[in-house]
N, C-alpha and C positions, 0 to 999 in steps of 0.2 A: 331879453328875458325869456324869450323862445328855449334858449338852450337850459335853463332850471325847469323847464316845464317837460321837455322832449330830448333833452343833449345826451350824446353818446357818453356813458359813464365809462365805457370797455375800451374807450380807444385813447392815445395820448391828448389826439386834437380837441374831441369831445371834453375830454376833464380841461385843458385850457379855457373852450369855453363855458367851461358853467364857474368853474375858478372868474374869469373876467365877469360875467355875469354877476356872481354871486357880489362880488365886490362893486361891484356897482351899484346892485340893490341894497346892501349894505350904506356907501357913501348916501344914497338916497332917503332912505330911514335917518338916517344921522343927521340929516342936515338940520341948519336950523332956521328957525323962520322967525318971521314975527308975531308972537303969543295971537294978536287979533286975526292974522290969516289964520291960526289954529282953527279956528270958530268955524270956518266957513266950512260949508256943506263934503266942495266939492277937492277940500286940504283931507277932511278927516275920511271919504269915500276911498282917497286916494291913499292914504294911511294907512285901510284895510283890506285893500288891496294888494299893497306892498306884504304885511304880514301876512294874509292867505300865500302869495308866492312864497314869502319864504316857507310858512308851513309844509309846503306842497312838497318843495325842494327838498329839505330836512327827513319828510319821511321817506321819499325817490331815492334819495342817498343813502338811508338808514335802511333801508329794503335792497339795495344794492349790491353794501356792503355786506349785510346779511348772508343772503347768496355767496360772495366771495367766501366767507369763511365757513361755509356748510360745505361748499365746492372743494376748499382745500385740505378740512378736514376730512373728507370722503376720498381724496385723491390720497392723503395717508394713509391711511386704512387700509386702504386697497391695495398700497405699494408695500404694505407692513405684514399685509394677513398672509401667510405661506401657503404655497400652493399645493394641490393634495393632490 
């Protein structure tokens, strides 16, 4: 889970692991239990847990991505504005 929190978004390796990550934390939310573990303290600590990472993740990515396309419309621009 390390790599949703800190993983290289810029490199191929890096998005492998937060892809394998993400999906993991993903099967994990999913899973299912039995309604009466629900109850317990330390199911439902662990539930919100799980959803602050993915939060975390979601906005790490959506910040990331961001960047990328401010970076590549700025690299058009620049490749587009004529030189004087």
């Amino acid at each position: 889970m390390k790599a949703l929190l800190d993983g290289n978004l810029s490199t191929q390796d890096g998005i492998h692991r937060c892809v394998d990550a993400a999906e993991a934390l993903q099967k994990c939310m999913d899973s299912k239990i039995h309604p009466s573990l629900e109850k317990m303290a330390a199911v439902q600590d662990q539930r919100k847990r799980f959803e602050k990472l993915k939060s975390t993740f979601a906005k790490r990515l959506s910040h990331h991505l961001n960047n990328l396309f401010i970076h590549q419309v700025n690299h058009f621009w620049l490749i587009q504005t004529p030189k004087k």
